[in-house]
C-alpha positions as CSV (number, residue, x, y, z in Angstrom):
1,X,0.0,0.0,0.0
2,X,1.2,3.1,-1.0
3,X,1.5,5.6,2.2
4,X,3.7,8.6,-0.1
5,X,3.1,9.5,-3.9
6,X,5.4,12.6,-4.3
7,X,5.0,13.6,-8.3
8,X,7.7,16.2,-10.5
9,X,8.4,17.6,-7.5
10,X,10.4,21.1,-8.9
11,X,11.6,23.8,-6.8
12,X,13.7,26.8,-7.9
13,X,15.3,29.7,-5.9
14,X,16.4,32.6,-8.1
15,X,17.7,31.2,-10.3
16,X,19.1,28.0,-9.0
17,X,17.6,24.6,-9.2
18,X,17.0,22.8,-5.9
19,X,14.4,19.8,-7.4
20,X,13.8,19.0,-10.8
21,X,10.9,16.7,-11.9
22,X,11.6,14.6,-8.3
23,X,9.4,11.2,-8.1
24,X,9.6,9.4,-4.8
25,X,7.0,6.6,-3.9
26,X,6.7,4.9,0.0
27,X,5.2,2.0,0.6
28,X,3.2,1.9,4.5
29,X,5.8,-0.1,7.0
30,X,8.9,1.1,4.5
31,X,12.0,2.8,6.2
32,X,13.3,4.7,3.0
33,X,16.6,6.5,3.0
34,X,17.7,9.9,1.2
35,X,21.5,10.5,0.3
36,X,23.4,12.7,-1.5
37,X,26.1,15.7,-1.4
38,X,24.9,18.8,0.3
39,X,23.0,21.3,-1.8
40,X,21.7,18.0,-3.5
41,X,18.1,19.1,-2.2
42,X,17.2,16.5,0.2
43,X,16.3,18.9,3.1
44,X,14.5,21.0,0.7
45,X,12.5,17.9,-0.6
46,X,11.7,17.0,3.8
47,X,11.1,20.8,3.8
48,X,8.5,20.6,1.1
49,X,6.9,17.3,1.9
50,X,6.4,18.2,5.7
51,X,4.8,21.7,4.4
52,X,7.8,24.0,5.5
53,X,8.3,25.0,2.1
54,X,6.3,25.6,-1.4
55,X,6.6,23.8,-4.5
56,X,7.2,25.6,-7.3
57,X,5.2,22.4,-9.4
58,X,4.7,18.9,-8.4
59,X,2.2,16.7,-7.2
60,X,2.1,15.1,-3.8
61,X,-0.6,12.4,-1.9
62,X,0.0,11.4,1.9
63,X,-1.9,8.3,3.0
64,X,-4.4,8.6,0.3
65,X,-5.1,12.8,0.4
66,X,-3.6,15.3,-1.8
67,X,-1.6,17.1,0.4
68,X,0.7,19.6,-1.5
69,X,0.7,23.4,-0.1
70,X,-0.8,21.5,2.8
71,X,0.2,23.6,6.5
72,X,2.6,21.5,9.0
73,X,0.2,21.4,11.5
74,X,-2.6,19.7,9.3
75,X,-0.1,17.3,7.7
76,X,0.5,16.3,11.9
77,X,-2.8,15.7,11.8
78,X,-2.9,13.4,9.1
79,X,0.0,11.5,10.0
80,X,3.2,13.1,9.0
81,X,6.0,14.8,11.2
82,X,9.3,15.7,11.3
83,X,12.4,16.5,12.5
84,X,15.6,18.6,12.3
85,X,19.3,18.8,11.4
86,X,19.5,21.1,14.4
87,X,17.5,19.4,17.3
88,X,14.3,21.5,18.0
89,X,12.9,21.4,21.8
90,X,12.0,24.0,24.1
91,X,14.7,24.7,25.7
92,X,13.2,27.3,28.1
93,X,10.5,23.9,29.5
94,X,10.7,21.1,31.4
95,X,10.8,17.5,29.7
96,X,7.2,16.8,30.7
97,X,6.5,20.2,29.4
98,X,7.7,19.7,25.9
99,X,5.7,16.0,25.7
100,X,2.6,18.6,26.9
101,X,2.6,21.3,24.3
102,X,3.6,18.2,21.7
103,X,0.6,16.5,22.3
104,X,-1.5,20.0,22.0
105,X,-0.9,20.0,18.2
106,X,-3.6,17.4,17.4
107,X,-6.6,19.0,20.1
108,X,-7.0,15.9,22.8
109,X,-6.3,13.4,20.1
110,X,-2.8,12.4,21.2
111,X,-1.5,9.4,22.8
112,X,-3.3,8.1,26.0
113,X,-1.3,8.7,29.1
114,X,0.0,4.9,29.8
115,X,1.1,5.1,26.2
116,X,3.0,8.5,26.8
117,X,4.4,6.6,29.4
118,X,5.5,3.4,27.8
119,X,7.3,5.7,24.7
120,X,9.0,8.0,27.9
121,X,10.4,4.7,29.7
122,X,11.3,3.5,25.8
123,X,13.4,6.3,25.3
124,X,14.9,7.0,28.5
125,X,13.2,10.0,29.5
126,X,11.1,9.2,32.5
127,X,14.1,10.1,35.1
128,X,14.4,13.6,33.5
129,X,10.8,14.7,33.3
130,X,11.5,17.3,35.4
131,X,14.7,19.0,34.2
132,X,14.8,21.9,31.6
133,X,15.3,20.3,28.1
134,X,18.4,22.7,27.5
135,X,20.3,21.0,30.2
136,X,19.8,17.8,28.3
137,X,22.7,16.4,26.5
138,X,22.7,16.1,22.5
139,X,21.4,13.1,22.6
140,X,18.8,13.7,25.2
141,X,17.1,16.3,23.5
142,X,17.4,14.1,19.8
143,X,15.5,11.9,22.2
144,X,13.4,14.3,23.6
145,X,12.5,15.0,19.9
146,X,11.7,12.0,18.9
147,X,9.2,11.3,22.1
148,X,7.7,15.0,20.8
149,X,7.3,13.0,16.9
150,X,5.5,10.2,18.6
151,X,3.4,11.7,20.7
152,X,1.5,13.0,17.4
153,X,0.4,9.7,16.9
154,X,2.5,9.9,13.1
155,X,2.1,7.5,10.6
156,X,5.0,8.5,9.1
157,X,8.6,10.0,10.7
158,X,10.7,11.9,8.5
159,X,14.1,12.3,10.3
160,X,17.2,14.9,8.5
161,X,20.5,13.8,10.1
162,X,19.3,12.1,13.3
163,X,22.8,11.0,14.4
164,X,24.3,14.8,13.6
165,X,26.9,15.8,16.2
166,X,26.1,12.5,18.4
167,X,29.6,10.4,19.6
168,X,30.4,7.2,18.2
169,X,28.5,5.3,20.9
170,X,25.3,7.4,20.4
171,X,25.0,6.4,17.0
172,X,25.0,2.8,17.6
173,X,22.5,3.6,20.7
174,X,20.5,5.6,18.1
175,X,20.4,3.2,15.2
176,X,19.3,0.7,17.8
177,X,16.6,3.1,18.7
178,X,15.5,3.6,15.2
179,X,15.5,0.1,14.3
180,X,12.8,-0.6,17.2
181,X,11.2,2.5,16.0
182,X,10.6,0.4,12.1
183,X,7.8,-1.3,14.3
184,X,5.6,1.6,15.7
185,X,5.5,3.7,12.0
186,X,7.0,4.6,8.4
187,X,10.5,6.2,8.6
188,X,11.6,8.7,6.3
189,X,15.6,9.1,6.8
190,X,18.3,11.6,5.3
191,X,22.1,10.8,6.8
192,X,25.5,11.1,5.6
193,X,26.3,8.4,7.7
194,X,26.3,5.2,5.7
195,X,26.4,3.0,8.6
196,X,22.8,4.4,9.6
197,X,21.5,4.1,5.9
198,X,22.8,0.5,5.7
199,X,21.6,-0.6,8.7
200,X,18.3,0.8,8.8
201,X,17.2,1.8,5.4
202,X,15.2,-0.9,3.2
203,X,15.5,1.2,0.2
204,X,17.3,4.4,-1.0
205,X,16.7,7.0,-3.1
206,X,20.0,9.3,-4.3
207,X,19.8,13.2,-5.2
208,X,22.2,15.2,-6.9
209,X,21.7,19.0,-8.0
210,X,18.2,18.4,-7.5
211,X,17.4,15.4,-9.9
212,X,16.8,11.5,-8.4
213,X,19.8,9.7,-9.8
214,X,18.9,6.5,-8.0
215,X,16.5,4.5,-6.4
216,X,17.1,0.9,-5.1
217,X,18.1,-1.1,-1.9
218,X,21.0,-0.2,0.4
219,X,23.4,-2.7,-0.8
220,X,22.6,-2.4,-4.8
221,X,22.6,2.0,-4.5
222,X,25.9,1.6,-2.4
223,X,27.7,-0.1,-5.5
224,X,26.1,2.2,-8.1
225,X,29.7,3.4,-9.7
226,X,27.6,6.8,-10.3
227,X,26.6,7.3,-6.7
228,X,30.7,5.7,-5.7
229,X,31.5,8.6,-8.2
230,X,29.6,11.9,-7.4
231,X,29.1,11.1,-3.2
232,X,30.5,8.1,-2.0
233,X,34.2,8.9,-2.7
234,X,33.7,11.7,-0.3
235,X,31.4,10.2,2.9
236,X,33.6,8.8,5.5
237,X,30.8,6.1,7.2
């Protein structure tokens, strides 16, 4: 079943080409991957997809509703979340403050309070309810995020860089994390780390300068010679 349609997806700024003619399907239970260089245009595509950002033409269907131009706060609604390169919390609240105003988005529709629960304990958050979310460490608050994500109830997760700035042993902790995470809903994941993509990722789709160059699983995309080429000779995983 087919959970994302995305259709000549085409952005421009100035005179620069971010996406041109872009055509991603997801399938409902997929974990799908998104590589390339920077300024390739994957955060751009997350950016347009999530309803950040405005295509310029394009066509897009989320779980069975046209959803292009669509606000962020209805696409929550319908299913779809984000998050960030830069970790976005509140830094300024308390843990169970930012699981609060999380849950607020979808008006009394959120996770029941013993499933709150269960996700806190899951992630390793129930000891620091109390303490300001900009005391957390780095990998706290990409946590804390994440709890944030869930609480919406999403259907589909799509995470940019969610093992950006973490230590060696995070990442392991966190690819852990996000493999138990395949379970609970669709993941949509951009990374320059290759050792996330390969261990998490059940198919990949490759940017560069804006046009899909690629589209396959991990192990078949990671011995394309034109992906090797253009990105691969210069990620470290």
């Amino acid at each position: 079943m087919s959970l994302l349609e995305v259709s000549a997806l085409s952005k421009h700024f100035g005179g620069v080409i971010a996406l041109k003619n872009v055509d991603v399907q997801m399938r409902a239970g997929e974990t799908l991957g998104m590589i390339g260089p920077n300024g390739s245009g994957k955060t751009t595509f997350v950016n347009i997809v999530s309803g950040q950002l405005r295509a310029d033409s394009g066509g897009m269907r989320f779980d069975g509703h046209d959803t292009l131009g669509r606000q962020p706060h209805e696409l929550a609604r319908l299913g779809l979340t984000r998050s960030y390169q830069a970790v976005r919390v509140f830094a300024g609240l308390s843990v169970q403050k930012n699981i609060d105003t999380a849950c607020l988005l979808l008006a009394g529709e959120g996770l029941a309070r013993a499933q709150l629960q269960e996700l806190t304990e899951w992630l390793r958050l129930d000891l620091a309810l109390d303490k300001s979310a900009g005391g957390l460490t780095l990998f706290e608050q990409r946590r804390l995020e994440l709890l944030m994500r869930l609480a919406q109830r999403p259907k589909l997760i799509m995470l940019d860089e969610p093992v950006g700035g973490l230590a060696v042993t995070e990442v392991r902790e966190m690819i852990l994390l996000l493999q138990q995470l395949k379970a609970r809903c669709s993941i949509f994941v951009i990374e320059h780390t290759m050792r996330v993509i390969r261990e998490l990722a059940d198919r990949v789709v490759v940017l560069m300068a804006g046009e899909k160059i690629a589209d396959g699983p991990p192990a078949e995309i990671l011995r394309d010679q034109r992906v090797i080429e253009h990105y691969l000779g210069t990620v470290h995983a």
